[in-house]
C-alpha positions in Angstrom: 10.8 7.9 15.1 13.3 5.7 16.8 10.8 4.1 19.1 8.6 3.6 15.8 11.4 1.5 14.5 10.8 -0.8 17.3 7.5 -1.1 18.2 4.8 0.9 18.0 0.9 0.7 18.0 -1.6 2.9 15.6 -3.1 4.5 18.8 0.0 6.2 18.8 -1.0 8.7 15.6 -5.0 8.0 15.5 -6.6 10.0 18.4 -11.0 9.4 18.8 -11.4 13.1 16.7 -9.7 11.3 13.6 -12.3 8.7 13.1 -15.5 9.5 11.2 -17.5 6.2 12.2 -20.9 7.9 9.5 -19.2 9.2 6.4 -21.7 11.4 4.4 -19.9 11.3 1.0 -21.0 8.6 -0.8 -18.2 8.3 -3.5 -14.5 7.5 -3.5 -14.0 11.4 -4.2 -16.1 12.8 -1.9 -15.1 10.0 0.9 -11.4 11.5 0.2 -12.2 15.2 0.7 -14.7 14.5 3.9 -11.4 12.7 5.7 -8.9 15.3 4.2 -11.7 18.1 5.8 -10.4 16.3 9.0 -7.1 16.2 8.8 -7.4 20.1 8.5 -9.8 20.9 10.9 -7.3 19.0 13.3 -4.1 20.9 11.7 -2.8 18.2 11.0 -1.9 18.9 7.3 -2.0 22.3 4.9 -2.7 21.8 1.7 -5.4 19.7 1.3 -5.3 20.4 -2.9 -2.5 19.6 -3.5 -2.7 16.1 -1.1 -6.6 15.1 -2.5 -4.5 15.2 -6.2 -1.8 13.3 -4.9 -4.1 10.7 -3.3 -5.9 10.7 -6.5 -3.1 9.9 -9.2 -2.0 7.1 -6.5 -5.7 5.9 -7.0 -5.2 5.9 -10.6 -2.0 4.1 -11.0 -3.7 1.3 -8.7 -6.3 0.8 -6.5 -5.9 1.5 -3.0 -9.0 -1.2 -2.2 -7.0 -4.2 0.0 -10.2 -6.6 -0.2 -12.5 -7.2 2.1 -14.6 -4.1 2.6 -11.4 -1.6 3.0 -8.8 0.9 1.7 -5.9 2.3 2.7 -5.8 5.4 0.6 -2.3 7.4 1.1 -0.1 10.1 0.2 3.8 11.1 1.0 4.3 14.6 1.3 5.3 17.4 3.8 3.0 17.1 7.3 3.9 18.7 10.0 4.6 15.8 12.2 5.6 12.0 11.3 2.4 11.0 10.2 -1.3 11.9 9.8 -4.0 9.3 10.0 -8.2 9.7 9.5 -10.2 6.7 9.5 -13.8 6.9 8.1 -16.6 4.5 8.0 -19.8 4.1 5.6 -22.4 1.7 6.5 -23.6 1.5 2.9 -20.1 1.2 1.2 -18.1 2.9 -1.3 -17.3 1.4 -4.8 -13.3 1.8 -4.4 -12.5 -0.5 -7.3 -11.6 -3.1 -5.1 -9.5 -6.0 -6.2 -12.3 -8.2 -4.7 -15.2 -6.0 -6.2 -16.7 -6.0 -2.9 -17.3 -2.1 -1.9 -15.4 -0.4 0.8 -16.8 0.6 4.4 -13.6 0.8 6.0 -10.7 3.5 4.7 -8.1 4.2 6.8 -6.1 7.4 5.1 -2.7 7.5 5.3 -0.1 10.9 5.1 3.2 10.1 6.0 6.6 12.5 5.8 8.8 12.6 3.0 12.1 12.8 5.0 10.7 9.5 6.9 10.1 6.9 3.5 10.4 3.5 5.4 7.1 4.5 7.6 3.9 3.7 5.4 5.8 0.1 5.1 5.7 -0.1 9.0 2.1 1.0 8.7 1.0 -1.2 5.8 2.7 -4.2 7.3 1.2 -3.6 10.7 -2.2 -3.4 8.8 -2.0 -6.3 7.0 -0.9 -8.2 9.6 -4.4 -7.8 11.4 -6.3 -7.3 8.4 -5.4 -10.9 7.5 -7.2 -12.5 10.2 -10.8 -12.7 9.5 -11.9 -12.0 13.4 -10.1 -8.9 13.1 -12.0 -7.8 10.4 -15.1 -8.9 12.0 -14.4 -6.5 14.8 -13.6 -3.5 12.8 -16.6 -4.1 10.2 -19.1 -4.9 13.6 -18.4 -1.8 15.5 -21.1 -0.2 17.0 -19.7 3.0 17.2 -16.6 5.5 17.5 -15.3 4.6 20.6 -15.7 0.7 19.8 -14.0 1.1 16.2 -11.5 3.0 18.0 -10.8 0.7 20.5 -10.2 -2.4 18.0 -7.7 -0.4 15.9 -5.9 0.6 18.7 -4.8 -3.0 19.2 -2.7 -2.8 15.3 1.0 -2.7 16.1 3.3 -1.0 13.9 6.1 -3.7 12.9 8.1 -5.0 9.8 8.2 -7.9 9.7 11.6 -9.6 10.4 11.4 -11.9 7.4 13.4 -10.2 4.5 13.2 -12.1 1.9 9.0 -11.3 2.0 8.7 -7.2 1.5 5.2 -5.6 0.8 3.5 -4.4 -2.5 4.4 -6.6 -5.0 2.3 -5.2 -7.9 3.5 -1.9 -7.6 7.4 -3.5 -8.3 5.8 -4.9 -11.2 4.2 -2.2 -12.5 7.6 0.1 -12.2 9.6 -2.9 -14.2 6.9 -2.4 -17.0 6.9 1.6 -16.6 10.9 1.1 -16.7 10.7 -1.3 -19.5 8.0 0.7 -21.5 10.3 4.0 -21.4 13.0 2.7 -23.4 11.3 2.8 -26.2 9.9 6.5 -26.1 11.5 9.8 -26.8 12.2 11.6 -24.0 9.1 13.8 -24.3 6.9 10.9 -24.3 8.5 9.6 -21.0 7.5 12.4 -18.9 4.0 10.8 -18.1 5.5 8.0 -17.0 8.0 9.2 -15.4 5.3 10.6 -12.9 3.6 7.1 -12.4 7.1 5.6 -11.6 8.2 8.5 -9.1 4.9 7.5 -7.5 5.5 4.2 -7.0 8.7 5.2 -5.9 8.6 7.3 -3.1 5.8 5.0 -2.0 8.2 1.3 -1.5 11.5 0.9 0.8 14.4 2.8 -0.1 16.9 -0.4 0.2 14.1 -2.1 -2.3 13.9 0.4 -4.5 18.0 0.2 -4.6 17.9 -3.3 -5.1 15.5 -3.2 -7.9 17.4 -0.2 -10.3 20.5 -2.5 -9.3 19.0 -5.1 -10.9 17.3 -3.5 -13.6 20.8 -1.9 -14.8 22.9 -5.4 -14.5 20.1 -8.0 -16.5 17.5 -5.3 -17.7 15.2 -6.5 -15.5 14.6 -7.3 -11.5 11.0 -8.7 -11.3 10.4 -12.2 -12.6 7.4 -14.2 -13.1 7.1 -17.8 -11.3 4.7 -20.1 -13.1 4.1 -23.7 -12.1 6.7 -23.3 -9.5 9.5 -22.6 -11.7 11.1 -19.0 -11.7 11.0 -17.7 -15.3 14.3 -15.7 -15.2 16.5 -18.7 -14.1 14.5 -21.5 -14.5 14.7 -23.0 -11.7 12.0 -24.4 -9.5 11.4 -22.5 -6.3 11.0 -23.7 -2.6 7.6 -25.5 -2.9 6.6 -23.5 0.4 7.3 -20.0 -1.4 5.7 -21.4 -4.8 2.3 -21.9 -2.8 3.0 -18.6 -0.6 3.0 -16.6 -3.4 -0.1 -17.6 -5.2 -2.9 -14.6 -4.9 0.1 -13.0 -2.7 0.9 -9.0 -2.8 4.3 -10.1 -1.3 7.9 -9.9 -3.0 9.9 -13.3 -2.6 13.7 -13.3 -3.7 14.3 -16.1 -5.9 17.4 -17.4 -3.9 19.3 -18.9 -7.4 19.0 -16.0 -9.5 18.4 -13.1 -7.1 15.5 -11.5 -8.8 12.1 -10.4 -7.1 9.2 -13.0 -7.5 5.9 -12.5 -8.2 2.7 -14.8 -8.9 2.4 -15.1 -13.2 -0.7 -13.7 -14.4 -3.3 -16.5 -15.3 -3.5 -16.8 -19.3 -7.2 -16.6 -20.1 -8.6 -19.6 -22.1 
């Protein structure tokens, strides 16, 4: 784990056996179970029941779907090493729900330790890094078979990014504020559905954010603001024009550096 810290690349945990480059399932369900089959044949996780479920409530509280023809299904729970990665690919696609509503024909599945709950960020922002640039995806999308796929995801390097005012998964902060928010006003029995969501999300972000945000939550009731037109709607106060414009159709976090509260893009009022 220390030389993950650093640097590390995705070669490092994805071996040729853990890529399926003709999936046979030809929905999101069946996709999931035909990678976890994988993962178990390979013994490389145990309980593939209870994991499938996991990977499925994660589904249901947001789409895994990235854009542009992939997903990065995951779960947290015990493995017996670090990490477990499969990485499937279906020429015809798989509707994943995507943000984009493009269907899927990469998904690279994701179970990481629970004693370890910094990793998937290293992972996630290693993948989105690459995933980003449109050559990349080229690559991954054109490959002619297993050893080619293989070869161009090899090349992802597992970093965070230095940066730390920009932190990953912005929606999923937002949707714990409202999950937060919402609880207040339920008896205790109600909140036990919720509950689960949040512990989701949870487990899923950076411990340090996570700290940040129940910090700020328990001081001003709140820790995720809105910016709209380029003015921060907890302070009021306009942002850097460079972050306004960055987070616009972003799944980043910006700090707002007035107030202290995360940023995220405002929802666009229909007309």
């Amino acid at each position: 784990m220390k030389g993950f810290l650093k640097s590390s690349y995705l070669s490092d945990y994805l071996k040729p056996s853990q890529i399926v480059f003709n999936l046979k399932a030809k929905d999101k369900i069946g996709v999931l179970e035909e990678l976890l089959d994988i993962l178990t044949k390979l013994k490389l996780i145990k309980n593939k029941k209870l994991i499938l479920t996991r990977i499925i409530d994660r589904e249901r509280l947001e789409s895994t779907a990235v854009g542009h023809n992939v997903a990065l299904p995951h779960a947290r729970v015990d493995t017996d090493g670090e990490l477990a990665v499969v990485v499937g690919r279906s020429k015809e696609g798989i509707d994943f729900e995507s943000v984009d509503n493009k269907k899927v024909h990469i998904i690279i599945l994701v179970i990481w330790n629970p004693s370890l709950p910094g990793l998937f960020n290293h992972l996630f922002a290693g993948l989105a890094q690459f995933l980003r640039k449109s050559a990349f995806r080229q690559r991954i999308l054109g490959a002619k078979n297993q050893p080619e796929l293989y070869k161009v995801l090899s090349e992802v390097e597992l970093r965070l990014p230095q940066e730390d005012k920009i932190i990953n998964r912005a929606s999923l902060l937002k949707k714990l504020q409202d999950i937060e928010l919402k609880k207040r006003k339920l008896t205790k029995k109600q909140q036990k559905e919720l509950e689960k969501k949040a512990n989701l999300i949870r487990v899923e972000l950076d411990e340090a954010l996570v700290t940040r945000f129940d910090r700020l939550m328990k001081r001003y009731g709140f820790a995720v603001a809105e910016v709209e037109e380029g003015v921060c709607q907890s302070c009021n106060i306009n942002v850097a024009t460079g972050m306004s414009s960055a987070i616009e159709g972003s799944n980043d976090i910006y700090v707002c550096e007035n107030c202290g509260k995360f940023l995220v893009a405002a929802k666009k009022r229909s007309k």
